[in-house]
PyMOL CGO cylinders between C-alpha atoms (Angstrom):
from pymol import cmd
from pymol.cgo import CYLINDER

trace = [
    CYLINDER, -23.78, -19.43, -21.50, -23.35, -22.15, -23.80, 0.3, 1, 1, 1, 1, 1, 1,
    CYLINDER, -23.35, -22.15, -23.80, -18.99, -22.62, -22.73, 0.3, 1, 1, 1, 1, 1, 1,
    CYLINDER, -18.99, -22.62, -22.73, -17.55, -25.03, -20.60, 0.3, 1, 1, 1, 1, 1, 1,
    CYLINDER, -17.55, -25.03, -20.60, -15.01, -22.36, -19.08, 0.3, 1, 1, 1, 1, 1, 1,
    CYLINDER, -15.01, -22.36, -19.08, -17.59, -19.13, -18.59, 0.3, 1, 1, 1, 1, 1, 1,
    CYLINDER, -17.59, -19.13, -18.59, -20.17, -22.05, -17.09, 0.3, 1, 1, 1, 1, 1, 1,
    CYLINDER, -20.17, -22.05, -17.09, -17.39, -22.94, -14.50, 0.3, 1, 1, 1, 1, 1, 1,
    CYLINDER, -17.39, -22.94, -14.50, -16.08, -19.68, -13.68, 0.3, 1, 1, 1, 1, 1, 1,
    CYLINDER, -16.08, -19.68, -13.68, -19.38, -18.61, -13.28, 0.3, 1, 1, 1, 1, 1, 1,
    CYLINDER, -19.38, -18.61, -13.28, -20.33, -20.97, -10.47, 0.3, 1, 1, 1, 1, 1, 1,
    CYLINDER, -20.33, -20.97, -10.47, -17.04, -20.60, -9.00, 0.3, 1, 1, 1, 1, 1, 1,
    CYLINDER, -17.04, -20.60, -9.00, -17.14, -16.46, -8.96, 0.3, 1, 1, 1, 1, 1, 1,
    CYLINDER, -17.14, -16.46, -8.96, -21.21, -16.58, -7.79, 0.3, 1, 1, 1, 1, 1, 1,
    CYLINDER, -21.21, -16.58, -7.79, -19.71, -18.77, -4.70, 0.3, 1, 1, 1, 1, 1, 1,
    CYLINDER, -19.71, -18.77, -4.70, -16.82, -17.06, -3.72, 0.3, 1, 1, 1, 1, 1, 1,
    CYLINDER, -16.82, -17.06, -3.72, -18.12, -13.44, -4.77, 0.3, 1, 1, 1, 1, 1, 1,
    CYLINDER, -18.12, -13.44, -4.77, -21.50, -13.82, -3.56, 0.3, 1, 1, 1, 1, 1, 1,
    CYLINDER, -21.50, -13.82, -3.56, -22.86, -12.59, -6.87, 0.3, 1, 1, 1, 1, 1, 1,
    CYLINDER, -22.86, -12.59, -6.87, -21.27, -9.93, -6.33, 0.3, 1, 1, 1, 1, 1, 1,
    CYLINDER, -21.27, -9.93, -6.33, -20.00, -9.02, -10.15, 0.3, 1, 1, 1, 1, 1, 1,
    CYLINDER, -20.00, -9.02, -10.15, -21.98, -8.55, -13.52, 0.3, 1, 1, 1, 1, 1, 1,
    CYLINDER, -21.98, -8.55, -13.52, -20.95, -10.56, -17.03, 0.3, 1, 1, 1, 1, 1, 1,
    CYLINDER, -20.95, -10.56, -17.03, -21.55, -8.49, -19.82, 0.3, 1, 1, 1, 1, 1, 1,
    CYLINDER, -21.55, -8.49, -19.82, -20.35, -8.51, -23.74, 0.3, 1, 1, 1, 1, 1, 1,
    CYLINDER, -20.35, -8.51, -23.74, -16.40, -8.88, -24.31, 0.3, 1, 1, 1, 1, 1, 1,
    CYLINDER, -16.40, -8.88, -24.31, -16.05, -7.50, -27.35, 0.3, 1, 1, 1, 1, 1, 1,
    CYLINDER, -16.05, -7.50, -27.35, -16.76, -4.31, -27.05, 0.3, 1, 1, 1, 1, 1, 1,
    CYLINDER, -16.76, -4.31, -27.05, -13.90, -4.05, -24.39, 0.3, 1, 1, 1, 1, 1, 1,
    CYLINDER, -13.90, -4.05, -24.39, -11.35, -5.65, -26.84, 0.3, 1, 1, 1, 1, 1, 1,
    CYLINDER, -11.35, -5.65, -26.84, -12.77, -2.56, -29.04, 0.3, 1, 1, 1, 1, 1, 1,
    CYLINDER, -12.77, -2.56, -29.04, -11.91, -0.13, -27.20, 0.3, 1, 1, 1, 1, 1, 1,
    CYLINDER, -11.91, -0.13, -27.20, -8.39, -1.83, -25.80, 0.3, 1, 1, 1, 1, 1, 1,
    CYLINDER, -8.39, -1.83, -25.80, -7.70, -1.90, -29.41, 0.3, 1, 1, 1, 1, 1, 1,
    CYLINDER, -7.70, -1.90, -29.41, -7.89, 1.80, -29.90, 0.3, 1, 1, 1, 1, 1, 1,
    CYLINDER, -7.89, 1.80, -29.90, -5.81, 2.43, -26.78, 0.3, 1, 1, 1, 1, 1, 1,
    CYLINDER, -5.81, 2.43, -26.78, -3.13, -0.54, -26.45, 0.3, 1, 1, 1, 1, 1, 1,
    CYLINDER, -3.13, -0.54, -26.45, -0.23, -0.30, -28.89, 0.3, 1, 1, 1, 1, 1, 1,
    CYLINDER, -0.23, -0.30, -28.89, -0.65, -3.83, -30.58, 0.3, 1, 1, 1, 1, 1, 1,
    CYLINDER, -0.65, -3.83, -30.58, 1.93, -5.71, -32.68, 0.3, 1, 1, 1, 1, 1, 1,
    CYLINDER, 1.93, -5.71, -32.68, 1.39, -9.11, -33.77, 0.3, 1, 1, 1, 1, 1, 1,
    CYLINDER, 1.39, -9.11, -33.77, -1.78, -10.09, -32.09, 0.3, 1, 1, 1, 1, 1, 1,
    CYLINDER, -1.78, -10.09, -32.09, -0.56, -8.89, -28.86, 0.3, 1, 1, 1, 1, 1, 1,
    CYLINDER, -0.56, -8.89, -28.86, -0.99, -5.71, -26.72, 0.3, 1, 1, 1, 1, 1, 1,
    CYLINDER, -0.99, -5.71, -26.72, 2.67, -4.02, -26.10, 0.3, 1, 1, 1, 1, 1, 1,
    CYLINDER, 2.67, -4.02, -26.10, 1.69, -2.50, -22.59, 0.3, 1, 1, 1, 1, 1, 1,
    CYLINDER, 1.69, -2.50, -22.59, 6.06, -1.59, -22.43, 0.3, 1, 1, 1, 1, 1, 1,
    CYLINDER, 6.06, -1.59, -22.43, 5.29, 0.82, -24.78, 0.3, 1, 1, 1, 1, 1, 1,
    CYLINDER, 5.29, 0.82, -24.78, 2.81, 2.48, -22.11, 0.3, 1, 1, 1, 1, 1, 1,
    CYLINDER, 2.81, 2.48, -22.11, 3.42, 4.76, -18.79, 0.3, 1, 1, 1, 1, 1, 1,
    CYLINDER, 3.42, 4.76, -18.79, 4.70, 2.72, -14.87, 0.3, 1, 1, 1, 1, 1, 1,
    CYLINDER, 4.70, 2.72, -14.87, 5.50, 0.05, -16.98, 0.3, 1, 1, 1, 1, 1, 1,
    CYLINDER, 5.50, 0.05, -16.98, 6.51, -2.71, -14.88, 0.3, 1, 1, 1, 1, 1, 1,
    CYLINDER, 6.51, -2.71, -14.88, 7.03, -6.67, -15.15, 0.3, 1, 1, 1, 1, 1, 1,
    CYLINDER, 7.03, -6.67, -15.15, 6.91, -9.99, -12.89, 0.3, 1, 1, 1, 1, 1, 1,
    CYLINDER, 6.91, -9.99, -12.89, 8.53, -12.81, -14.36, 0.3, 1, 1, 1, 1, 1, 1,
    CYLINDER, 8.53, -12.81, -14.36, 6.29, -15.20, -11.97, 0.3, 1, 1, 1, 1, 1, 1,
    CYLINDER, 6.29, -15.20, -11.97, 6.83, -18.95, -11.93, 0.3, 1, 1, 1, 1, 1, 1,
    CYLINDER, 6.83, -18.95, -11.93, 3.00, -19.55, -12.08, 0.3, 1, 1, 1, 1, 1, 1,
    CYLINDER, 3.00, -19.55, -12.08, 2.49, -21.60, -8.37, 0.3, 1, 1, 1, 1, 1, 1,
    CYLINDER, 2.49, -21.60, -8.37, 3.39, -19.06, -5.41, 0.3, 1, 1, 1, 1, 1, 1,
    CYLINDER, 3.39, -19.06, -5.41, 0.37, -16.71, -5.58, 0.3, 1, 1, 1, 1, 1, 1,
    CYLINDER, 0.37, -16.71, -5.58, 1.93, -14.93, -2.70, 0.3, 1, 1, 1, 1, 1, 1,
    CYLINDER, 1.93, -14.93, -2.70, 4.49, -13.43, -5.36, 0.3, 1, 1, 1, 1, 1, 1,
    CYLINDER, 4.49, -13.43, -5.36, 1.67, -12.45, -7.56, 0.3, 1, 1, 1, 1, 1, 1,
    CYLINDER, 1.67, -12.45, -7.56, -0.33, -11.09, -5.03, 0.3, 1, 1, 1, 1, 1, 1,
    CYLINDER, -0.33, -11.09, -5.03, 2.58, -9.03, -3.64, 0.3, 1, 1, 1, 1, 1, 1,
    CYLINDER, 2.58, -9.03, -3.64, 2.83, -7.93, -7.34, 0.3, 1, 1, 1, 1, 1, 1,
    CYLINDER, 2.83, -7.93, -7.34, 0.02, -6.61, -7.90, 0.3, 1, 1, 1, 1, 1, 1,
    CYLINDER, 0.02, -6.61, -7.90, -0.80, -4.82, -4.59, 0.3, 1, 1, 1, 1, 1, 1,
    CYLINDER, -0.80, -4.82, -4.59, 2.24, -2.89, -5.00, 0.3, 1, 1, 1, 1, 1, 1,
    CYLINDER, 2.24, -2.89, -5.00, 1.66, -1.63, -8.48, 0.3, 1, 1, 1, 1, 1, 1,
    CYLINDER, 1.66, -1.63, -8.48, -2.00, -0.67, -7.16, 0.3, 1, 1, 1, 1, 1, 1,
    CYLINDER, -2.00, -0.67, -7.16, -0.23, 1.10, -4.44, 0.3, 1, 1, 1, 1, 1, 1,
    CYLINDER, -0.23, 1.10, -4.44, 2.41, 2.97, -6.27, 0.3, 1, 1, 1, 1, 1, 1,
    CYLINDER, 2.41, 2.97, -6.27, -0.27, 4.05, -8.99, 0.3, 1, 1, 1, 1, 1, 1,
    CYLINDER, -0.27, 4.05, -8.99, -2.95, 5.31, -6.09, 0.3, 1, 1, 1, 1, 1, 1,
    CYLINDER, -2.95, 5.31, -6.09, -5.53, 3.08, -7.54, 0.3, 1, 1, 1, 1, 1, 1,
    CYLINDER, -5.53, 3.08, -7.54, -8.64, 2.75, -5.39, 0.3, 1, 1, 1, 1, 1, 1,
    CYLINDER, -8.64, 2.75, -5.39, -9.54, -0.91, -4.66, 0.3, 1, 1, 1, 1, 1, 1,
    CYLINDER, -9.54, -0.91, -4.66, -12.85, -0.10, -4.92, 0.3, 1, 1, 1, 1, 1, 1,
    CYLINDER, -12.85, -0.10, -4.92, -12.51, 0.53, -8.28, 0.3, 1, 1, 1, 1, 1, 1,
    CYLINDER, -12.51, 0.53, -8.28, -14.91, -1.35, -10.58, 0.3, 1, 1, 1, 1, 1, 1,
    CYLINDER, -14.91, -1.35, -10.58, -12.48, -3.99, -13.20, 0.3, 1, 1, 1, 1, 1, 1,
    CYLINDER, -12.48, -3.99, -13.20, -13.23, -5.96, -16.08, 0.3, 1, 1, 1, 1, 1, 1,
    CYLINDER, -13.23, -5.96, -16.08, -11.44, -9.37, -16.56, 0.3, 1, 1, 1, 1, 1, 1,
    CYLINDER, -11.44, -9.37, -16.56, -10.97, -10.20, -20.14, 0.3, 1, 1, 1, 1, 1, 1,
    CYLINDER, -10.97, -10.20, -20.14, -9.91, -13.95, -21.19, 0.3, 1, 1, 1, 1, 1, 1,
    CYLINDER, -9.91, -13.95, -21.19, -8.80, -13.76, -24.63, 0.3, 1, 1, 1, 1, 1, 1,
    CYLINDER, -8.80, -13.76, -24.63, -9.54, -17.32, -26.43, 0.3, 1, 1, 1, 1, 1, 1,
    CYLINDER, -9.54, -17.32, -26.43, -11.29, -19.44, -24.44, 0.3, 1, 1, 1, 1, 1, 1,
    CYLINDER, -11.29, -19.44, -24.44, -13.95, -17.31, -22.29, 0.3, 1, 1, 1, 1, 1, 1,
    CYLINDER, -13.95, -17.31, -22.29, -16.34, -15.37, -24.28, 0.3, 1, 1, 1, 1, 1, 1,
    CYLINDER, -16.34, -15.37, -24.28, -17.50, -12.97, -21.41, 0.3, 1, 1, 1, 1, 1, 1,
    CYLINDER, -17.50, -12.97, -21.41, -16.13, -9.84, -19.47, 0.3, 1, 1, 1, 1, 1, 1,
    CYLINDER, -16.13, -9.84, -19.47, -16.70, -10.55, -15.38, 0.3, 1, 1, 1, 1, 1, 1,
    CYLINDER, -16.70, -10.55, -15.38, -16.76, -6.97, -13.99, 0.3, 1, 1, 1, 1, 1, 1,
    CYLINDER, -16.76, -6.97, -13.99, -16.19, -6.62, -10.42, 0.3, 1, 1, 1, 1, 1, 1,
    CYLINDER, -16.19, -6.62, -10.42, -14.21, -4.93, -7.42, 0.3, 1, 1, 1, 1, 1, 1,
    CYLINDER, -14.21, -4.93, -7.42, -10.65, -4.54, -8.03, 0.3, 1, 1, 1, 1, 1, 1,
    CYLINDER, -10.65, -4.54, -8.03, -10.42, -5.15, -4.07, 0.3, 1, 1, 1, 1, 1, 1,
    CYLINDER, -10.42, -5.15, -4.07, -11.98, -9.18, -5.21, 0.3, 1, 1, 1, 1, 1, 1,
    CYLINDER, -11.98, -9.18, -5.21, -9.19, -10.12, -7.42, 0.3, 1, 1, 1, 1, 1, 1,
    CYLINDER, -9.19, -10.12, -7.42, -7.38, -11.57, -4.80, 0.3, 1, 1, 1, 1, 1, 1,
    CYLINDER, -7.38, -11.57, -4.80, -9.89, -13.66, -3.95, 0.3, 1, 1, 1, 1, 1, 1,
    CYLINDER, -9.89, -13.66, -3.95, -10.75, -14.96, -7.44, 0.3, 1, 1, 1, 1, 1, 1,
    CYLINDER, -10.75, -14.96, -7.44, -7.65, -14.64, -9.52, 0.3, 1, 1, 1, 1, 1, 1,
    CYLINDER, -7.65, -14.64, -9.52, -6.69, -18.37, -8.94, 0.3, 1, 1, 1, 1, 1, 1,
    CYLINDER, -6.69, -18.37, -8.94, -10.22, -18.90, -10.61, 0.3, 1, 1, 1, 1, 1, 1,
    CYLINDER, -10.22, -18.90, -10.61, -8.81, -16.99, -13.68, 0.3, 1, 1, 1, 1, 1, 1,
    CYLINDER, -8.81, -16.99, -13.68, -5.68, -18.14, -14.03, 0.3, 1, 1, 1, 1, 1, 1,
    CYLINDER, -5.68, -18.14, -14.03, -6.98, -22.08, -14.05, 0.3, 1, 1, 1, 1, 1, 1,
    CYLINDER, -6.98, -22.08, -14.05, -8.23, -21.35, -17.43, 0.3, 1, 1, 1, 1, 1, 1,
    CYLINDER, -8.23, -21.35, -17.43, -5.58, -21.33, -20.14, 0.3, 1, 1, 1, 1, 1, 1,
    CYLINDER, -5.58, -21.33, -20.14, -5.58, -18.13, -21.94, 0.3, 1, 1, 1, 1, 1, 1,
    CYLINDER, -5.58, -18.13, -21.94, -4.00, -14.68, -22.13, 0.3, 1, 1, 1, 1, 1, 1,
    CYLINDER, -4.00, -14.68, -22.13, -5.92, -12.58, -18.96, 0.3, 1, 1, 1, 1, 1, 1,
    CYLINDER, -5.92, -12.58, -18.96, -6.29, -8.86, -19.22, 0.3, 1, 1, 1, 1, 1, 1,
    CYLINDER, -6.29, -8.86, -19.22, -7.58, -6.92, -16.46, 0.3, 1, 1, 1, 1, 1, 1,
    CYLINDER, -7.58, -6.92, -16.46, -8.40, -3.68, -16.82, 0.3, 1, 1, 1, 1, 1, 1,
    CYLINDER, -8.40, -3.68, -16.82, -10.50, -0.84, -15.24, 0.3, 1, 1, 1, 1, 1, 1,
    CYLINDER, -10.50, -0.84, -15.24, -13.55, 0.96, -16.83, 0.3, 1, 1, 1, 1, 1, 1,
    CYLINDER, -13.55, 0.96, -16.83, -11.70, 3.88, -18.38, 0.3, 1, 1, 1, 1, 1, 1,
    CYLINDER, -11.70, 3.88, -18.38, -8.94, 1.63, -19.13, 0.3, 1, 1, 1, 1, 1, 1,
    CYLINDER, -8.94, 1.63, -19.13, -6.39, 4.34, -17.69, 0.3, 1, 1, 1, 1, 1, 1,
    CYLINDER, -6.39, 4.34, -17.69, -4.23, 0.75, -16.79, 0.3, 1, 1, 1, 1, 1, 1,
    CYLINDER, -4.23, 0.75, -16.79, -4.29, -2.66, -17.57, 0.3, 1, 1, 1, 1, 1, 1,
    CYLINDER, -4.29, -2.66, -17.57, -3.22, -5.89, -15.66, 0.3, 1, 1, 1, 1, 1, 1,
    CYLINDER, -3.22, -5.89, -15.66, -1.76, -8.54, -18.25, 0.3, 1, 1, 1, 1, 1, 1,
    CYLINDER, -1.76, -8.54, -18.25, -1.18, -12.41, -17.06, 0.3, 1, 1, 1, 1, 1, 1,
    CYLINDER, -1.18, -12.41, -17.06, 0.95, -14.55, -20.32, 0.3, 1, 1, 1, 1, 1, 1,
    CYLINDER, 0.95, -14.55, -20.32, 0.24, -17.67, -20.49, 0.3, 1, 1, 1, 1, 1, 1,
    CYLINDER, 0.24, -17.67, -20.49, 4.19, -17.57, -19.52, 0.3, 1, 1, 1, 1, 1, 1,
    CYLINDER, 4.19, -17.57, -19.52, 3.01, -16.33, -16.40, 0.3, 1, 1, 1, 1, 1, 1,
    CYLINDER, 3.01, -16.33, -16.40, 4.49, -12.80, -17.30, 0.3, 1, 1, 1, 1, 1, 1,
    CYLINDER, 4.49, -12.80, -17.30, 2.45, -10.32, -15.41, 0.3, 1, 1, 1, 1, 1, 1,
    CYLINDER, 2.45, -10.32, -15.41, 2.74, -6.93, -16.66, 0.3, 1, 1, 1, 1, 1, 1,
    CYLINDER, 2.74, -6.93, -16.66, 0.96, -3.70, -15.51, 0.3, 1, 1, 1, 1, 1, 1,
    CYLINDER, 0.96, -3.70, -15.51, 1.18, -0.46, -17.35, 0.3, 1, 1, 1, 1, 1, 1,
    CYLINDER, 1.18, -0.46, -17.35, -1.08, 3.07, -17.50, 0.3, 1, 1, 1, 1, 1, 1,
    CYLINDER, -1.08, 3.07, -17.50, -2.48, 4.09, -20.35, 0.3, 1, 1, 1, 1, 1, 1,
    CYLINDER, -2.48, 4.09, -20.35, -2.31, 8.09, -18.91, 0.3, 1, 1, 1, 1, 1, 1,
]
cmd.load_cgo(trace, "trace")
């Protein structure tokens, strides 16, 4: 790892996550999100998908985030113990795969690096989106 960001995120996850998550190759994720993400403009349209839903957070409480996202996991019976994949998409040049149930613990980690965040899981059946407007959008892709 040769950048700033994926050296400090690094460190940071291997503290708090025990090393307890696996970096691998991004691209081949944006690949495949490419295939199965309507995209207009540089940009995935996940309103286009299925359980569409929005946050229009203000980018301090995490509270309102974390709310946010445990209720979408809820409604859509996902299994926290699903394995996810946390894409940055400009300045990170790794995928951090991990335990969806971890997020919480990390995902002030992720958002202190400026860039678009996608998290999605393996199959990428749904996809977690974080704007660097602090729109957080979740949508399925079945």
């Amino acid at each position: 790892m040769k950048n700033y960001y994926d050296i400090e995120l690094h460190r940071e996850l291997s503290k708090i996550l025990k090393n307890d998550f696996v970096v691998d190759d991004i691209y081949p994720y944006f690949d495949k999100m490419n295939k199965l993400f309507p995209v207009k403009f540089d940009r995935y349209h996940l309103e286009k998908l299925h359980n569409y839903e929005i946050l229009r957070w203000d980018g301090i409480n995490y509270d309102d985030l974390s709310l946010f996202i445990h209720n979408v996991i809820k409604e859509n019976r996902i299994n926290e113990e699903e394995i996810v994949i946390y894409l940055g998409d400009n300045l990170t040049d790794y995928a951090y795969i991990f335990l969806l149930r971890d997020l919480n613990k990390i995902i002030h980690k992720l958002l202190s690096i400026p860039e678009q965040h996608y998290i999605i899981n393996s199959n990428m059946s749904w996809c977690i989106f974080i704007s660097l407007e602090n729109d957080v959008e979740f949508a399925r892709t079945m």
